[in-house]
N, C-alpha and C positions, 0 to 999 in steps of 0.2 A: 243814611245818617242814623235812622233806629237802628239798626244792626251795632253799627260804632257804639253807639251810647249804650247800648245791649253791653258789648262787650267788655266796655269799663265800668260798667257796674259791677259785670262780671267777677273782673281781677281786685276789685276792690274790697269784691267780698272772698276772695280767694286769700288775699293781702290777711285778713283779719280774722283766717279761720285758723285753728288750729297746725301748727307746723311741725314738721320732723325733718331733722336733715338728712342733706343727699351726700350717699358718703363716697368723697373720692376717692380714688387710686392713694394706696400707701406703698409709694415706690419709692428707692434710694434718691431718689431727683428730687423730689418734693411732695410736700404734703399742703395739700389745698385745709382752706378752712369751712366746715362746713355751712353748708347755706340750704334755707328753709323750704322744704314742700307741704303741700296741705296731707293733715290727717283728715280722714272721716272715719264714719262709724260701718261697723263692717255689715255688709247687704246680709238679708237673712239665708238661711239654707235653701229657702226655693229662688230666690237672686241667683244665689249664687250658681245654681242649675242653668241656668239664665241667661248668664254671662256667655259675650261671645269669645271672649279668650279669657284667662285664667290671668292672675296677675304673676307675673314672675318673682316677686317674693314672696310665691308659696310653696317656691320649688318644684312645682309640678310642671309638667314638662305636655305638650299638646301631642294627641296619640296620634292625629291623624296625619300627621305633618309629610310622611311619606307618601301617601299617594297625593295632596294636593302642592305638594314642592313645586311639580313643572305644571309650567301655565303659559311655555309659548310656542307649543306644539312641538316640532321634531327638536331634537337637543341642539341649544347651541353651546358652541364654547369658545373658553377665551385662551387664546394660544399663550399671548404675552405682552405687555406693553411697555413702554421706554417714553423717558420726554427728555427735553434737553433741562440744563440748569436754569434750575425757577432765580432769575436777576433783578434786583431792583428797577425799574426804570430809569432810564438818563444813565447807567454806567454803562457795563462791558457794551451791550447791544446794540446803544442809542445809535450808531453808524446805520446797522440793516435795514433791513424791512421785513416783516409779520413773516412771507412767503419763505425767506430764507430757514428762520428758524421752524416753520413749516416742513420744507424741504430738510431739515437735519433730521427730524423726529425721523420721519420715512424712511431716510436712509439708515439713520439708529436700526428702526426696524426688519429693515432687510438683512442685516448686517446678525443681528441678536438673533433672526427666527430662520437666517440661511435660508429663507425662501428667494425663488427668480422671482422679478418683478414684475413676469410676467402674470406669474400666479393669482393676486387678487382681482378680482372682478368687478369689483368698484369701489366706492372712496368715499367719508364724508366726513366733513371734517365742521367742527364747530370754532364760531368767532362773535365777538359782540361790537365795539367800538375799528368796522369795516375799512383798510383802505379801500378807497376808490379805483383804483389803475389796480388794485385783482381782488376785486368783488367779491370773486368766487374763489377763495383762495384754497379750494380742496384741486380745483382744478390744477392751477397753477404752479402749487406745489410739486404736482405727480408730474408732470411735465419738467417742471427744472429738477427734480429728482432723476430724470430720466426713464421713468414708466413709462410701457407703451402708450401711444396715442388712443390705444382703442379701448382704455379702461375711463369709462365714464368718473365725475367727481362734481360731489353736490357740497354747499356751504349751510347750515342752519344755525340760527340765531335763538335762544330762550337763557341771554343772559347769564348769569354764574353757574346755570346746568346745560351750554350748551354741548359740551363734549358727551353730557350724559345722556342727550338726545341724540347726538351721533352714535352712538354704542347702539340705542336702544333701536336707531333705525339700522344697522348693523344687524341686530338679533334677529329684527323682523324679517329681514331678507334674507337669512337663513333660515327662519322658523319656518319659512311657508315655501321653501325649494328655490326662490328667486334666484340667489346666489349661493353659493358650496364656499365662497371667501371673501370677505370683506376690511378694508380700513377703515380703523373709528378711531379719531382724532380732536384733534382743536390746536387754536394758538390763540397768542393774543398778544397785542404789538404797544403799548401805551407810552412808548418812548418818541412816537411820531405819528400824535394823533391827527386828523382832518381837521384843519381849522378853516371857515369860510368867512366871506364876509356877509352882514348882513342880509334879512330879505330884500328893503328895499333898494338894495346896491346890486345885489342879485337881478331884481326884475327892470332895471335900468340898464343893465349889462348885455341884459336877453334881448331886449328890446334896441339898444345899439345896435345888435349882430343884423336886427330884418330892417334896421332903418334905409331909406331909398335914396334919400336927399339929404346934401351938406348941409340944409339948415337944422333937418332933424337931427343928424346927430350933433348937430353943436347945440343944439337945446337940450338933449340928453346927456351929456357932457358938465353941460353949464348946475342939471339937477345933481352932478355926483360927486361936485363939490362944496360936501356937507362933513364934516365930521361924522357924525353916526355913521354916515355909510362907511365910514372904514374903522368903524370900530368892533373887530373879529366876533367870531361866536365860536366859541370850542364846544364839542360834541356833551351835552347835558348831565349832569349827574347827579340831576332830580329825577325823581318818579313822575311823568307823564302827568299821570291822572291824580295826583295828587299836591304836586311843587314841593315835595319834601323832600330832602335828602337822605340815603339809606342809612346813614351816621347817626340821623335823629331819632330815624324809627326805631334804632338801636337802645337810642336814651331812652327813649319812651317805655321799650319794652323790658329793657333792664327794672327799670324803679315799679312799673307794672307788676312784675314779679318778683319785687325787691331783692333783686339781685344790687350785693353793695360793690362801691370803687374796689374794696380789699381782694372779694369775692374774684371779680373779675381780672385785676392784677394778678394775684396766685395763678388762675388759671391761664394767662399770657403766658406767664414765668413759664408752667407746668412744659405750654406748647413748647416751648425753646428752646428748656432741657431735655425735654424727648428727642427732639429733631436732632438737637449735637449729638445725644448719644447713639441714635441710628446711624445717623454719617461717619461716628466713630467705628463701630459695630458692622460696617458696612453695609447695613439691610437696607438701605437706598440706592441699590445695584442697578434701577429703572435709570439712571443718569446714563447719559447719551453725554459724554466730555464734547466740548465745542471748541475749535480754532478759529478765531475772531481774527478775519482776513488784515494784517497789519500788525497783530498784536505778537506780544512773544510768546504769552504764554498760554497753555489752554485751560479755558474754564471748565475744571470739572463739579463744583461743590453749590449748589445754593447760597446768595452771596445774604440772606436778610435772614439766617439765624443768629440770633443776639443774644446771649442770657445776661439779664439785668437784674441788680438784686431788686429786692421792695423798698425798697429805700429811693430807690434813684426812679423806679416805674413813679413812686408816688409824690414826685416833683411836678410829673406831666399836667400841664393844665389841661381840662375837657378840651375837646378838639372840635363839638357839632353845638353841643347846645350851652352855652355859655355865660355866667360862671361855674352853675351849678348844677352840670352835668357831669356823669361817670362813666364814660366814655373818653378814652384816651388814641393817643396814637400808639402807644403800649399797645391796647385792648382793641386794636383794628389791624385787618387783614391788611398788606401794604400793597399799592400800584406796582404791577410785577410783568413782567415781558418774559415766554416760556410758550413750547408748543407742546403737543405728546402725540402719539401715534400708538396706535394696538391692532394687532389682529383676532380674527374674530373667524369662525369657520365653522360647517355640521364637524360633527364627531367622522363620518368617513371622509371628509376631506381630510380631515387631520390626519388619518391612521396611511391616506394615500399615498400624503407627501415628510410621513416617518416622523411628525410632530406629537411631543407630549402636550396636552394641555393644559394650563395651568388648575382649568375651574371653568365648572357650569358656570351659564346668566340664566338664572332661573325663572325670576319675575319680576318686573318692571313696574313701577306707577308714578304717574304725574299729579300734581293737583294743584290746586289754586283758592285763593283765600280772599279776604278782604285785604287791599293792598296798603290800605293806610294803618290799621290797629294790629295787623297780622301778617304785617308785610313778609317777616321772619321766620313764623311759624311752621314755614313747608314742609323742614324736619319731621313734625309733630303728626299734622295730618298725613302725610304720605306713608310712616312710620307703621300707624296706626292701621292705615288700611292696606298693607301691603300684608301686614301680619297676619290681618284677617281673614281676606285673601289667601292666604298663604296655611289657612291654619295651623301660626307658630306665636308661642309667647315669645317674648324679651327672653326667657331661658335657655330655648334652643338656640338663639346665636350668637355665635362665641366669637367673634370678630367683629366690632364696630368701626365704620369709617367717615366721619360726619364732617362735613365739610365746615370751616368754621371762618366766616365774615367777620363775626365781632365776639369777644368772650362771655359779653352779656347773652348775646343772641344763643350762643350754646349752652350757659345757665338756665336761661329762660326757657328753652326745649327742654331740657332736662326736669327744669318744674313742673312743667305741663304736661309731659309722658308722664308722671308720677302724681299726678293731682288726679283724684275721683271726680273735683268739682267741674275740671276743665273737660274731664272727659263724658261726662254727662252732660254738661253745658253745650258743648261744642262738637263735640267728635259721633256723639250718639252711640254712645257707649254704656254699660250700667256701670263701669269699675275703672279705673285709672289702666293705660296702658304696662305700667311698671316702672323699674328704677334700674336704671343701665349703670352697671358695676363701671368703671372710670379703672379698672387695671385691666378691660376690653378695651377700651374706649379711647383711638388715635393715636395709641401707644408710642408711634415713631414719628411722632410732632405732627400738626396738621396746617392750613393756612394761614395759620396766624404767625407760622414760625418760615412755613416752607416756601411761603408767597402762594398768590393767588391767580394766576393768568386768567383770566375769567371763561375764555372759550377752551384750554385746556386742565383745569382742574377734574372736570367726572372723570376723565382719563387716570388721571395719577391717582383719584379715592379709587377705583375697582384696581388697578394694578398692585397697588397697595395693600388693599384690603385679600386678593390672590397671592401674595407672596405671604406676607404675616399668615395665611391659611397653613400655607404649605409651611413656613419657617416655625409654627408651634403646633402644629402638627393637629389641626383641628379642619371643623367640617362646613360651619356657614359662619356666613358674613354677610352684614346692612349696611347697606351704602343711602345717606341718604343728605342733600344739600338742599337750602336754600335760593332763592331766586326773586330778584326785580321783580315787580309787577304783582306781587303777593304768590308766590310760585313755587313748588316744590316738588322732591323727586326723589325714590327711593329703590335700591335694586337689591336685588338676593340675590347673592353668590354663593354657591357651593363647590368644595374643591372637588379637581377630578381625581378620582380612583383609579 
């Protein structure tokens, strides 16, 4: 609770220190209006000696960045990745189930990198809201794909980054000899979620099953006709540890950093019109087209890009915190049903089986925050210390690919990479991280446009962020998403030569 109260002091006096705007992308789509970061007063000449990375609006570029690039032992890299079309929920998909579109990613895969399916040596696949009847759906997949029997497949869960943790446990299993090939994936099904009935219907039901005698169970019986007990519970979409919904911590942190409704709208719009103009442009070539068994026709496009003018966005009443919230359904990620799949391999396994690679996975980092005041923020800190890590400013990387939950929520990172105060306050830093130029910055629309599968987005930011490498013809790229739980995760990619 001090730490919380810590932290809104914090932004309060961040709120009231001198501001400079953040200047977005001036591209033919749109032009954002700018919005406020803190100024300070520049550290002295021995600070400055000090400082663990340089700020990237000084142009100055980090010398040692070559020998501390790799950090995950022997080279991994990333062959290629494919997902199916990221669909609204309840349309084309609502008939399958998770597994299927699971199973398409795979095949996608096999199909785009012409490998035998014998070839990978294991599987993981990331998912958050589980069906039950395949648990383990990395398994289950490679099985109705048709892969052999003998290639193991694990399932992990860490929320909006868990495809990110599939890669990352992917990397691992290359870095250290484990495996020469691996799937890193995800899906995510939210068109037929698990709905149960209550607990005490539940433990009524359990206890029917061992009852011995007709009287027990007709007293058991007799307790399960109650209302409540059949009044469903669908799978939570509050924070555990805290009863909040991710939508509010949104609000919260939007007005925190007073990030305004305007601010946020522009930057919806921005996503939209990127994403139509990639699909126009075709640099969204990762689509895996789907035949939806019954249907005529085959879905090949992302069905929730929308471009709305400002006009019509700013009709939208607050969606979380109500009335006089800035938070819209505009200015949030939508409920999206989409799998992905990528392979992942050492450098000779690649050169074995006559594959180019797309792109190193250079370095990897997780973190975690306070989940109620900074539920958001994982961008921020993971950013920060991956940089570090990495000994690279904001300058060296010319490809950003940030996952985006709510428009507020990538305002707010944006303020906070570029605030001294927050970076001294929080991060343990002497000097702000920098100010990420926005014509780097998700260029080909990001979740707010493309949807959001939650178990497979890390998939679609690194494949994404590896083609824009190769498509403008540049050398690293930061990938880095938000997460439940106060959680967050950041990767370096570099293309391969």
């Amino acid at each position: 609770m001090a730490f919380r109260c810590s932290f809104q002091k914090g932004l309060i006096h961040l709120r009231q220190s001198n501001t400079s705007s953040i200047r977005l992308a001036t591209t033919k789509t749109t032009t954002l209006a700018s919005s406020s970061a803190q100024k300070q007063s520049q550290p002295s000449g021995q600070q400055q000696q000090q400082q663990r990375t340089s700020s990237p609006t000084s142009g100055t570029s980090s010398s040692n960045k070559t020998k501390s690039l790799k950090g995950l032992g022997r080279d991994v890299v990333f062959i290629d990745g494919v997902r199916t079309p990221f669909l609204t929920s309840f349309t084309s998909y609502k008939d399958l189930m998770g597994y299927h579109l699971a199973r398409h990613a795979l095949l996608g895969l096999v199909k785009r990198t012409k490998i035998d399916k014998s070839t990978p040596e294991y599987c993981v696949m990331g998912t958050v809201i589980q069906e039950v009847k395949t648990s383990n759906v990395a398994r289950e997949a490679l099985l109705s794909a048709g892969f052999p029997e003998s290639i193991p497949g694990h399932t992990v869960t860490m929320a909006c980054i868990s495809s990110n943790v599939a890669l990352a446990s992917a990397a691992n299993n290359i870095a250290t000899g484990q495996n020469e090939a691996v799937i890193a994936g995800g899906v995510e099904y939210m068109s037929d979620v698990p709905i149960r009935y209550p607990r005490s219907m539940r433990k009524l039901m359990l206890s029917l099953n061992r009852a011995k005698s007709t009287p027990q169970r007709l007293g058991l019986i007799t307790k399960m006709l109650s209302v409540k007990n059949f009044t469903p519970e669908a799978p939570a979409i509050a924070e555990f540890s805290t009863g909040e919904i991710m939508g509010q911590s949104a609000d919260r942190l939007a007005a925190a950093f007073n990030v305004t409704r305007r601010e946020q709208d522009e930057y919806a719009q921005r996503s939209h019109k990127l994403a139509q103009e990639a699909a126009e442009k075709g640099h969204l070539d990762d689509i895996v087209p789907m035949h939806i068994p019954g249907a005529e026709d085959v879905v090949s496009r992302d069905n929730g890009v929308r471009v709305s003018t400002l006009e019509q966005m700013s009709k939208l009443k607050p969606a979380f915190i109500k009335p006089h919230g800035t938070v819209t359904a505009a200015s949030s990620s939508f409920i999206t049903d989409g799998a992905s799949a990528s392979l992942v391999t050492s450098v000779e396994k690649a050169k074995e089986l006559g594959l180019k690679p797309k792109a190193y996975l250079r370095r990897y980092i997780f973190t975690s925050q306070d989940p109620k005041d900074q539920l958001l923020l994982g961008p921020t800190y993971a950013t920060a210390k991956l940089l570090e890590q990495a000994g690279l400013t904001l300058n060296d990387i010319d490809v950003f690919e940030f996952h985006e939950a709510f428009a507020g929520q990538i305002l707010a990172n944006l303020k906070a990479l570029n605030s001294d105060y927050f970076a001294q306050k929080y991060l343990n830093r002497s000097s702000k991280v920098g100010e990420i130029p926005l014509d780097k910055f998700n260029v080909w629309g990001g979740s707010l446009s493309l949807g959001h599968p939650f178990g497979a987005t890390g998939v679609r930011l690194v494949t994404t962020a590896a083609n824009r490498l190769i498509k403008e013809n540049k050398r690293l790229a930061l990938v880095a998403a938000c997460a439940a739980g106060g959680q967050g995760h950041a990767m370096l990619v570099e293309r391969y030569q």
